[in-house]
N, C-alpha and C positions, 0 to 999 in steps of 0.2 A: 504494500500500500504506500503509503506516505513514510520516504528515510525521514526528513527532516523538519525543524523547524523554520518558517520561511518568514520574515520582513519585509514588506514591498513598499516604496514608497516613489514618489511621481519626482523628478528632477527637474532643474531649468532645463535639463536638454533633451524633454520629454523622455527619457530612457527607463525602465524598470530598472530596478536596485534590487538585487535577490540578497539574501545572506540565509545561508541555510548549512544543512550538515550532513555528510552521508557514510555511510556502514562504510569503516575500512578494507572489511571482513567481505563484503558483499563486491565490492569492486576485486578484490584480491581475485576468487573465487568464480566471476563470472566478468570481471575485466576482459582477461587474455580474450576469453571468446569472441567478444567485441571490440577488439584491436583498443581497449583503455589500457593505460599505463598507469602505476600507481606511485608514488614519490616514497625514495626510501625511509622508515625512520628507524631511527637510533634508539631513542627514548618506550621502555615499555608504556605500557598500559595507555598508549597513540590509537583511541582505534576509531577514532574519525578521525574523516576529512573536512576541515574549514573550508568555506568557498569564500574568498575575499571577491569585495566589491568590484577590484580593476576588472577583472574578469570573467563577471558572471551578469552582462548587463543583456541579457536574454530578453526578448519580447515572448512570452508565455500566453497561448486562449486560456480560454479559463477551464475549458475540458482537456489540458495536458497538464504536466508536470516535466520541467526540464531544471538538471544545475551542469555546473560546469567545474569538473574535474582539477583543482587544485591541488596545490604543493603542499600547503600550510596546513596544521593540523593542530589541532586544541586539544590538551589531555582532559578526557572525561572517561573515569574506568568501568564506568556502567555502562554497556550498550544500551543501545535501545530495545524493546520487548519484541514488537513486531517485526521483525525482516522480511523484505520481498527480495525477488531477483528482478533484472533488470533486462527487459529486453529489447530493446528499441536502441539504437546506436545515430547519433547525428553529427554530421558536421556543420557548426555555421562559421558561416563568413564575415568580421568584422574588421571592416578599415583591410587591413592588408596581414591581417591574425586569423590562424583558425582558432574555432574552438571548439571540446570534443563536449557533446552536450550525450547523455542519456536520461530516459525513461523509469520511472517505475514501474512495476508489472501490472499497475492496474490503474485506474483516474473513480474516483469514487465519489458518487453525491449520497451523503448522507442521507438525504432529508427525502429521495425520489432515486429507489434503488433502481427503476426498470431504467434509467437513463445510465447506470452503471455501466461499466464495460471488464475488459481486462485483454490486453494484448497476449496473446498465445507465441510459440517458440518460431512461428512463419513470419510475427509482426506483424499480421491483423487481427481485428479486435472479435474479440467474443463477449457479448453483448447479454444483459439479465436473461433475457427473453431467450435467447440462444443457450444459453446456460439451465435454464427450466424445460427445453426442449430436449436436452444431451442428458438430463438428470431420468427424466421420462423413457428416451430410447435405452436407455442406461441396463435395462431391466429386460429389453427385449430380443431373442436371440432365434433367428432364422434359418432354419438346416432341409438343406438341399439334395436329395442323393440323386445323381446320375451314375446310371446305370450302362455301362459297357458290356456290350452282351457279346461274348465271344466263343471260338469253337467248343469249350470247355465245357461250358455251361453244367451242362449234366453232371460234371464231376464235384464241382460245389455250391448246385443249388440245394441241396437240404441241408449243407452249413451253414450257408450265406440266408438261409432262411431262421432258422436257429439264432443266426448273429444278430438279426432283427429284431425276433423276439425278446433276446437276452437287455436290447437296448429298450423295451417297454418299464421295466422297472426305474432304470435309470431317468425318463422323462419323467415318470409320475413324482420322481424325487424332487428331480428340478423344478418340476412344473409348480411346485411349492413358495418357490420364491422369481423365476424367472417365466416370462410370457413367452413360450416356446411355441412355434411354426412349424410346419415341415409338408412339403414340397418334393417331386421326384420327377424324372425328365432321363430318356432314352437319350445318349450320350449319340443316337446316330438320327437322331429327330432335326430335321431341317426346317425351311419355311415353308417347302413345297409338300412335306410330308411331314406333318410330326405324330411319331406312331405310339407314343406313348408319353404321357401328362398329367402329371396331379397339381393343382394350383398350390398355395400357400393355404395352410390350415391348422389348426389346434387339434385336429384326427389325425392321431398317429396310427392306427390299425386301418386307415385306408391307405396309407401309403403301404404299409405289411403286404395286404392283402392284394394291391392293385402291382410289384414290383412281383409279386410269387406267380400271377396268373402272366405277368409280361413272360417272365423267364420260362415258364412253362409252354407260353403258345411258342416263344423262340425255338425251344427244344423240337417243339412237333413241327413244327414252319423249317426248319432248318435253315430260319432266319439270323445269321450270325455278324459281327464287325468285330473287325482288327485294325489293329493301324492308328499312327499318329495321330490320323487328321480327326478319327472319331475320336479321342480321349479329347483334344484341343476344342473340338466343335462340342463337344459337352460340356465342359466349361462355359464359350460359348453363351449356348441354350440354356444353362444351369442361371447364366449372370440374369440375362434376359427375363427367366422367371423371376428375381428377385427386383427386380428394377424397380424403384418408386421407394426402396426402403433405405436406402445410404445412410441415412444417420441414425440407424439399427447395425448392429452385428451381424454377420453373417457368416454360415460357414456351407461351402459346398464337399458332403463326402463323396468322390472317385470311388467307383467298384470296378476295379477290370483285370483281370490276371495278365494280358501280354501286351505289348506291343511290338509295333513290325524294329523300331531300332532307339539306340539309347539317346537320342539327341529328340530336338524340338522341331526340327525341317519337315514343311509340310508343302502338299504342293502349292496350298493356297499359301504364299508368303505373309500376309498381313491376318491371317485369321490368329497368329500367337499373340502380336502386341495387341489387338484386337481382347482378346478373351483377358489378356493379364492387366489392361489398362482398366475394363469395366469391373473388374477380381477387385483392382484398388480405388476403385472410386465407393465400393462399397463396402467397403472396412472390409472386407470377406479375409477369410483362413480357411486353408485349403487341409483336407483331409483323405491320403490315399489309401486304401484298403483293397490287396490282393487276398481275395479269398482262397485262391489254391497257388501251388507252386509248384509246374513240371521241370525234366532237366531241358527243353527247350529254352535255347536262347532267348527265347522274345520272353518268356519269364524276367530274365535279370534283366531286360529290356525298357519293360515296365517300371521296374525300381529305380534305376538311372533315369530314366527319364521325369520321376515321379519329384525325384529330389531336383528335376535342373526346375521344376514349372513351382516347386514349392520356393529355391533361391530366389525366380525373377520374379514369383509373386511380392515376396516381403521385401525385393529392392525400390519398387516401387508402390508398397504400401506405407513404406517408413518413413517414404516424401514424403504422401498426401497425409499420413498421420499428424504431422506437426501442426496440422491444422484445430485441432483437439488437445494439444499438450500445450501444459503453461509453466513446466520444466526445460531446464535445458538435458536431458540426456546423454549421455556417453552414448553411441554408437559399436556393436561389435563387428569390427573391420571383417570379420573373419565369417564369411558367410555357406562357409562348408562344415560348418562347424554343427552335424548332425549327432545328437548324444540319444544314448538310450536312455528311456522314461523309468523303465521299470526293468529290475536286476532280473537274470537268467536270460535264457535264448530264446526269447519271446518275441526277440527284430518288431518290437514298437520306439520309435526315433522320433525325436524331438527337433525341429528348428533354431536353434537359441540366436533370435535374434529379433529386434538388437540387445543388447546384451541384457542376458538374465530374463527377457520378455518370456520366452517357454511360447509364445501362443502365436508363432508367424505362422508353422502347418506341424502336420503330423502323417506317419509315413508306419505303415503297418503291412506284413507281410510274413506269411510261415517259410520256413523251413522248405530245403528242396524233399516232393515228394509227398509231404505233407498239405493239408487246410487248416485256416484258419483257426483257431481256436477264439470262440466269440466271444470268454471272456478277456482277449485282449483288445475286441475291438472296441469294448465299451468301456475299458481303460485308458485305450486313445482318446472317445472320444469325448471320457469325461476329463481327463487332462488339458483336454482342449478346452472345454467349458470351462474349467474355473479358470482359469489362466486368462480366459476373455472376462469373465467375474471381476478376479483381481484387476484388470488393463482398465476395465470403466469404472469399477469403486477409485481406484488410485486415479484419475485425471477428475473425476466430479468432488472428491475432496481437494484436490489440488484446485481447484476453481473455488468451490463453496467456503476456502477459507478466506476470500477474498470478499464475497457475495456475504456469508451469514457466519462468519466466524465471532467468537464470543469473546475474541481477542480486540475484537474495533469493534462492537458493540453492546449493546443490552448493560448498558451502566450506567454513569452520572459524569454531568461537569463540576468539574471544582468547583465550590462556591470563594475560593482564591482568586479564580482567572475569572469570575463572572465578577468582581470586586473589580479587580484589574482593569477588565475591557471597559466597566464602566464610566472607569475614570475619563475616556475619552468623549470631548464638546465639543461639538455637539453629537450627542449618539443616535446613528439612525436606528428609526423607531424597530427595523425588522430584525437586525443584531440585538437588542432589547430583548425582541421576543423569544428570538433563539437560544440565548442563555439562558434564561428564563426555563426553554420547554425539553431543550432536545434531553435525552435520556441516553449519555454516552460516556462510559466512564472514559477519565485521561482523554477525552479529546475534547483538543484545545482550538477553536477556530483561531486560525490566524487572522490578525487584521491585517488589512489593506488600503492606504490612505485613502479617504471616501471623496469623492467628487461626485454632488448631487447634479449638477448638471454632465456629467458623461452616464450617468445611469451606473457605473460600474458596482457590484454587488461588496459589501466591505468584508465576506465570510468565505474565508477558501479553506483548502483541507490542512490540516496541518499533523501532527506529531503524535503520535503515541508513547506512553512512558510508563513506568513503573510508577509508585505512589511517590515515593521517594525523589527520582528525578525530577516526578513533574510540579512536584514541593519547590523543588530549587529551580530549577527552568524559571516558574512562574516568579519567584524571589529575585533572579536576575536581569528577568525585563521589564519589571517592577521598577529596581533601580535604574536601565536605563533611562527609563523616562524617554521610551519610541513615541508619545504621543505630545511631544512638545517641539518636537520635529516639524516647523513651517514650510509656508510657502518658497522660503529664500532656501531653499538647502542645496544649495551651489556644493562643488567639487569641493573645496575644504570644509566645508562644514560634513559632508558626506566622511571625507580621510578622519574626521576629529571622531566622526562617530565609529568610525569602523576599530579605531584604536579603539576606543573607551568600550569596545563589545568586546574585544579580544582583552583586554585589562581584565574585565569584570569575569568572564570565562576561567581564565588563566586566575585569578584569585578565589572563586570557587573550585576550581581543580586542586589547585596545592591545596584548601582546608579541609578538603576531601579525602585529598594524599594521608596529611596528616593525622584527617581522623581515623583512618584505615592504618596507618601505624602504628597510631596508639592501641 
């Protein structure tokens, strides 16, 4: 939210005056990312950074938050409570100086949260409304199976039937707390024919029922596909059915024991980016499940190729992800990096990417010689479940602590700083009210020199603090006496103040030192 406390006041040379203060620790930490630099200190217990006036004469709307990166640093040993990361990185251009300006993770109207936002790891904004939208899909989880019907068939439809069944319990389980879908689609179904389809539904036993009678008429039809182009065109047809739900979870299960070769080359060249682009437009995760396993090549065929469509899925799902995350992430570089879920030779393999996520795809497969064993497919595919569980609780608490956190709201204003603010004549009437009403502990609106005729609002966001800091905070601007600050306040009178804020800083830090050694 808000690093700092902030000062504004109007100059002869019309310019904003910021003076404010930002997490040393927070720049360290999420600098480098954003090409900041942090100035060395010597001195412990340095863990802010001062912004002096020469350099922080920023023009700020009043829906951002910008400081600028200074050298000077003031000992205060208490951090601040609240930390956010920063993500937004600017350069402005002054006179013939840059200067590196960043963001807080979030701009926040107390008083009208739908107007709230919060910048995400891409640098656009996710919005209240947006936020109660992603809190909502949060909950709901889409599962697809296409079906690859190949010469085999007969050898593992009464496991792959079995495997079905075995996943009924496991929905009922879910379905407890998650709004679960499901949806089934013939991996060889095109637009000129599509021979087999169940729409999206909360009836799990029609997809059972309507995938047993497919593979059945298959067997007697000697209706069979192999080949690259059908596992890819079932993806495809799989996305297709799911369209209209992006900002839900999704996951398509692959059922197919072979294909014709280990690579992704099809004839049609654009049907791969094609099928992986619409995989990541909708958050989907991919799940492969070879129900039997002959010593035919095209066997291992299938698996190599199962792990290339599972890598290009999560390389471009982990771009369009950042659109949802208000983290910055480590990344794991390492995108081969397939581990097994569960110990023994049960060949169920996990994705781990980006790092430690568990929930890019999942890759399931017996033994040469062997089928399936169906309680590993519903160890796949509950691995994959919570793992999408985890991925949306942890990005909706990472938002909601912005949004409804108990840290910036549901408390009181000092009645110190509502003492304080008063002291300024004339006080407009709606700052009155607002000390008076809001209901927020440690939050201290900053004032802002008032100009009744520019309309500008005298209440911006300001500081978060423990009791204790916001005890002395309010004690030391108390003493400065920021509200006897006129109309004249030329460049030296601005220099005279800036000392006298660093004086006073710097003499509450050393009785502080002091008291802390005692």
């Amino acid at each position: 939210v808000l690093i700092g406390k902030s000062s504004k006041f109007k100059s002869n040379l019309s310019s904003d005056i910021l003076i404010g203060w930002v997490y040393k620790d927070l720049v360290q930490s999420y600098g480098q990312r954003l090409s900041l630099e942090t100035s060395n200190v010597q001195k412990e217990n340095r863990n802010l950074l001062f912004l002096s006036k020469d350099s922080s004469i920023i023009r700020l709307s009043s829906s951002s938050q910008g400081y600028a990166l200074q050298e000077q640093e003031c000992d205060i040993s208490k951090t601040f409570e609240n930390k956010s990361p920063v993500f937004k990185y600017e350069t402005i251009i002054k006179g013939r100086e840059k200067i590196n300006v960043f963001k807080t993770g979030s701009t926040l109207n107390v008083f009208d949260k739908s107007k709230s936002f919060i910048y995400n790891a891409s640098g656009t904004k996710i919005g209240y409304s947006d936020f109660c939208e992603m809190t909502e899909n949060s909950k709901s989880i889409n599962i697809v199976f296409a079906i690859n019907q190949t010469s085999d068939a007969k050898e593992y439809m009464l496991v792959l039937n079995k495997a079905f069944q075995e996943l009924s319990g496991l929905f009922e389980f879910k379905g407890k707390e998650l709004n679960l879908r499901f949806g089934a689609i013939d991996c060889n179904s095109s637009n000129n024919g599509i021979t087999f389809k169940i729409e999206l539904s909360a009836n799990y036993p029609e997809i059972i029922n309507g995938i047993a009678k497919m593979l059945r008429k298959s067997i007697d039809d000697k209706n069979f596909t192999s080949g690259n182009s059908s596992i890819v065109n079932g993806l495809v047809n799989a996305s297709k059915l799911l369209k209209g739900n992006e900002g839900q979870s999704n996951i398509i299960v692959m059922v197919s024991s072979q294909a014709d070769n280990p690579s992704l080359e099809t004839s049609n060249k654009g049907i791969k980016e094609t099928a992986l682009n619409e995989l990541a437009k909708l958050n989907g995760r991919l799940l492969f499940m070879q129900p039997y396993c002959g010593t035919n090549p095209n066997y291992a065929n299938f698996v190599q190729q199962a792990k290339l469509l599972i890598k290009s899925s999560s390389e471009k799902e982990a771009v369009l992800r950042k659109e949802r995350m208000v983290g910055i992430e480590m990344d794991n570089s390492n995108l081969n990096n397939f581990r097994p879920i569960l110990n023994g030779p049960n060949n169920i393999y996990c994705l781990d990417y980006p790092l430690n996520a568990n929930n890019q795809g999942v890759l399931i497969f017996p033994t040469i010689g062997n089928k399936i064993d169906e309680k590993h497919f519903r160890a796949g595919l509950d691995t994959l479940l919570c793992q999408i569980v985890k991925d949306n609780e942890s990005v909706i608490n990472a938002i909601s602590q912005v949004f409804d956190s108990p840290n910036s709201y549901n408390v009181k204003v000092n009645p110190n700083f509502q003492k304080y603010y008063s002291s300024f004549k004339p006080v407009p009437e709606d700052l009155s009210a607002i000390l008076k009403n809001v209901d927020y502990q440690y939050f201290a609106p900053g004032y802002v020199a008032y100009n009744e005729s520019s309309g500008t609002r005298p209440v911006k966001q300001s500081l978060f603090l423990s009791e204790e800091e916001y005890e002395e905070i309010t004690n030391m601007f108390r003493e400065l006496r920021l509200d006897e600050i006129g109309t004249n306040y030329d460049m030296k009178t601005r220099t005279a103040s800036y000392q006298a804020i660093l004086k006073v800083i710097r003499r509450y830090s050393d009785e502080r030192q002091k008291h802390i050694q005692e």
